[in-house]
C-alpha positions, -999 to 999 in steps of 0.1 A, spaced: 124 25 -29 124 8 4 114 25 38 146 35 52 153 47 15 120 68 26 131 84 53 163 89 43 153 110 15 128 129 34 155 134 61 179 148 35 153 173 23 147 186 55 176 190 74 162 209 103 142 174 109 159 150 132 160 114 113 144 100 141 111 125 134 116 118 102 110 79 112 82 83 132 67 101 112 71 78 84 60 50 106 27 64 119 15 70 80 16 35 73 6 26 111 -25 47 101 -29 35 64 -26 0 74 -51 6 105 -82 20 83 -78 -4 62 -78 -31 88 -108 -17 99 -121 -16 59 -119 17 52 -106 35 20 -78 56 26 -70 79 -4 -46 108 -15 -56 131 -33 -29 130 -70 -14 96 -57 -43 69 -54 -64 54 -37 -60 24 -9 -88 -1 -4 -95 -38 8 -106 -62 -18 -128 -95 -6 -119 -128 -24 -151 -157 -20 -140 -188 -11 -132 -210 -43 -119 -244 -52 -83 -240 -64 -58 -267 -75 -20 -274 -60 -2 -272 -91 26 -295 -78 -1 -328 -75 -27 -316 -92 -53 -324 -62 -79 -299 -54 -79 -279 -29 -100 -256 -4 -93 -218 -7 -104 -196 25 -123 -162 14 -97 -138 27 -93 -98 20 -66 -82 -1 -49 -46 -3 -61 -33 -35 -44 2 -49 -60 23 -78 -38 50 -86 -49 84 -93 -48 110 -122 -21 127 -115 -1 100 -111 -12 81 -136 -7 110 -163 31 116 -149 39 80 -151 29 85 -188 49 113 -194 18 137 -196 26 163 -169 
């Protein structure tokens, strides 16, 4: 499922939204998701998962094309860790 696929399907359960609500809304979420973590904090809900940043270390990797080594910036990484709930329905245990 893609964004507008999203909204779309929120809009369609709601029908005394406007899809353009139903946008913004969807928007500011991951506006707000993607600003805590920015800001590295863990952003979670509750039966879905968890959100976090991640810190890779710096590291010597290898360009698989030529083979020469190369330098490889520490950086930070979205890192998700579902919950129980979701986990358990995924496995067919709800």
């Amino acid at each position: 499922m893609i964004r507008s696929e999203l909204i779309q399907k929120i809009a369609d359960d709601n029908p005394h939204l406007y899809q353009r609500d139903v946008e913004r809304i969807v928007n500011t979420i991951f506006e707000e998701v993607t600003g805590a973590m920015s800001q590295g904090d863990r952003v979670e809900l509750r039966g879905f998962g968890a959100f976090s940043v991640k810190k890779r270390d710096s590291r010597v990797g290898r360009n698989p094309r030529t083979g020469e080594t190369v330098h490889v910036e520490e950086k930070h990484v979205p890192f998700f860790k579902t919950g129980k709930l979701l986990r358990d329905r995924l496995n067919g245990n709800s």
